[in-house]
VEXDREN-2710 file (C-alpha; in Angstrom, 1 decimal):
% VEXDREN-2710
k/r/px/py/pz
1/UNK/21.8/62.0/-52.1
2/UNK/18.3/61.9/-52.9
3/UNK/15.5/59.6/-52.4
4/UNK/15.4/58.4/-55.8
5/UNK/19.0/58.3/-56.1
6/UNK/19.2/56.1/-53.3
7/UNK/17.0/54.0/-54.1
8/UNK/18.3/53.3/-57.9
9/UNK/21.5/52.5/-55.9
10/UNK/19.5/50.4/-53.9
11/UNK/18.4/48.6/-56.4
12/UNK/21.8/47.9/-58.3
13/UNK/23.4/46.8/-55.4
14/UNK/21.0/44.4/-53.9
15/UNK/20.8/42.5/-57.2
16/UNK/22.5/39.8/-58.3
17/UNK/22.0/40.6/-62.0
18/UNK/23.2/43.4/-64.4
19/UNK/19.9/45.7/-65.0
20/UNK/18.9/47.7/-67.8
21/UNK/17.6/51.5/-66.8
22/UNK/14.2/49.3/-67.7
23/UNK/14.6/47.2/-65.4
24/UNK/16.0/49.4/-62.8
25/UNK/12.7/51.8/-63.1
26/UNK/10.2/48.7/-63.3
27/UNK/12.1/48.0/-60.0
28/UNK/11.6/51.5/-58.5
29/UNK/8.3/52.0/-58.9
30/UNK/7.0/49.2/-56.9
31/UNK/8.5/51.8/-54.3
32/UNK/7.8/54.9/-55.8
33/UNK/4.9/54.9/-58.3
34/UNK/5.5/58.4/-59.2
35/UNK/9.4/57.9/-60.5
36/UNK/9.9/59.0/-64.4
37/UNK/12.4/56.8/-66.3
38/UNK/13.9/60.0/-67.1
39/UNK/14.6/60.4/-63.3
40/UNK/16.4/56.8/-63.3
41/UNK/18.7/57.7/-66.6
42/UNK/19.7/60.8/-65.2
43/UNK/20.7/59.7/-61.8
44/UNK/22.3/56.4/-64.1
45/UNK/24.1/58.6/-66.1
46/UNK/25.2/61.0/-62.7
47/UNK/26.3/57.4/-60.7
48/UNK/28.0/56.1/-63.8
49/UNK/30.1/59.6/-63.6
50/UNK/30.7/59.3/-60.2
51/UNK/32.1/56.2/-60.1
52/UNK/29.5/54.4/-57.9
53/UNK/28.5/52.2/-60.4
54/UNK/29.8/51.1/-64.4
55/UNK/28.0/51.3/-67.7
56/UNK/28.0/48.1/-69.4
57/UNK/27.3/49.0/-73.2
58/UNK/26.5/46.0/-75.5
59/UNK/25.9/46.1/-79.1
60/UNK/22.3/45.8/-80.1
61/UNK/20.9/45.8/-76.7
62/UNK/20.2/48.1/-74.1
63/UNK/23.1/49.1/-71.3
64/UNK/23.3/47.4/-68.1
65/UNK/24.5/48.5/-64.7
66/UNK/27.2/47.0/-62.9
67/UNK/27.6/47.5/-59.1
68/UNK/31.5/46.1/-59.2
69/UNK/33.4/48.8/-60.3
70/UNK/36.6/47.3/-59.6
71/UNK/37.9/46.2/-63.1
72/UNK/36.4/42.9/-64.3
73/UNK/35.6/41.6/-67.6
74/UNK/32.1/40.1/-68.6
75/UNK/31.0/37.5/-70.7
76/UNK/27.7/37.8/-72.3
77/UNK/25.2/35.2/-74.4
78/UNK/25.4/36.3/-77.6
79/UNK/21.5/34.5/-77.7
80/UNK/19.5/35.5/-74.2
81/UNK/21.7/38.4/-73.2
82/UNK/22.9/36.7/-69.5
83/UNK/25.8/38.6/-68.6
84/UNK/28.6/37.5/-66.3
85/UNK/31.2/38.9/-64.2
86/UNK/34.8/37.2/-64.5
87/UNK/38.6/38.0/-63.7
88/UNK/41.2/37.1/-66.0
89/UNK/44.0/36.2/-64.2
90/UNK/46.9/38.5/-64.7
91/UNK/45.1/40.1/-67.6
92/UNK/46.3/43.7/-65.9
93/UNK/49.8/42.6/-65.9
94/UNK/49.9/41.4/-69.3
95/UNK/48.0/44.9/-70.9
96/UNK/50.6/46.9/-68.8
97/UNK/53.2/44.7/-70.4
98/UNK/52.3/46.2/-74.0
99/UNK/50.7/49.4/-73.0
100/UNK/53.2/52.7/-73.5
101/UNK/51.1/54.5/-70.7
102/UNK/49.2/53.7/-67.6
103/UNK/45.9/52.1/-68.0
104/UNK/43.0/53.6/-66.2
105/UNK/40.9/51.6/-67.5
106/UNK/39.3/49.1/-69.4
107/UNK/36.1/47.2/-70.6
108/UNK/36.6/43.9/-72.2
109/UNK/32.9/42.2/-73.4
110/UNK/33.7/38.5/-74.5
111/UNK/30.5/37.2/-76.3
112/UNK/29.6/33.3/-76.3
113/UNK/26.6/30.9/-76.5
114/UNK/25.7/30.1/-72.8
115/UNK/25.2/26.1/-71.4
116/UNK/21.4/27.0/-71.5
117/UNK/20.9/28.3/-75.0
118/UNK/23.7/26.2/-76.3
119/UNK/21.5/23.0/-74.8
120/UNK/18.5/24.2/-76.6
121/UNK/20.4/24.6/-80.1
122/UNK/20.9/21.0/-80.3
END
């Protein structure tokens, strides 16, 4: 593994948020001022492949990074972005129970209005 490649995957799993490439390379060169973003998407896209971390694509916003790659659902704020990890109990169980073939896997995005933004709507 290389230096930069460890240290993206440093990055990822020592925070408690999901980060955009953006904010992944913003991140990295505090450590490494000579990193190119296109050194951060490639080892993304190489980690993503590998199965060391997921790609969480949202509509009309950039993709974040996910250091669980167990399967998990996320709920994100349709208004500021935050996204969220959660488990739906027995949600594997009940796909299986109308799926013809074996699931390998899944992404399920559910969109909301969070506490915060919902507070300042009012």
């Amino acid at each position: 593994m290389t230096k930069q490649r460890r240290l993206i995957y440093s990055i990822i799993t020592n925070s408690k948020e999901h980060l955009s490439a953006e904010e992944i390379y913003e991140s990295a060169k505090r450590e490494m001022p000579n990193i190119a973003i296109g050194t951060i998407y490639r080892n993304l896209n190489l980690m993503v492949r590998d199965g060391e971390i997921r790609k969480v694509e949202i509509h009309n916003a950039p993709d974040r990074f996910d250091k669980n790659i167990n399967n998990h659902d996320h709920l994100i704020c349709d208004e500021c972005g935050k996204l969220k990890d959660i488990v739906i109990k027995d949600f594997d169980k009940i796909i299986e129970e109308h799926s013809v073939d074996n699931i390998t896997s899944y992404d399920l995005n559910i969109h909301y209005v969070c506490p915060e933004c919902n507070t300042k709507q009012e």
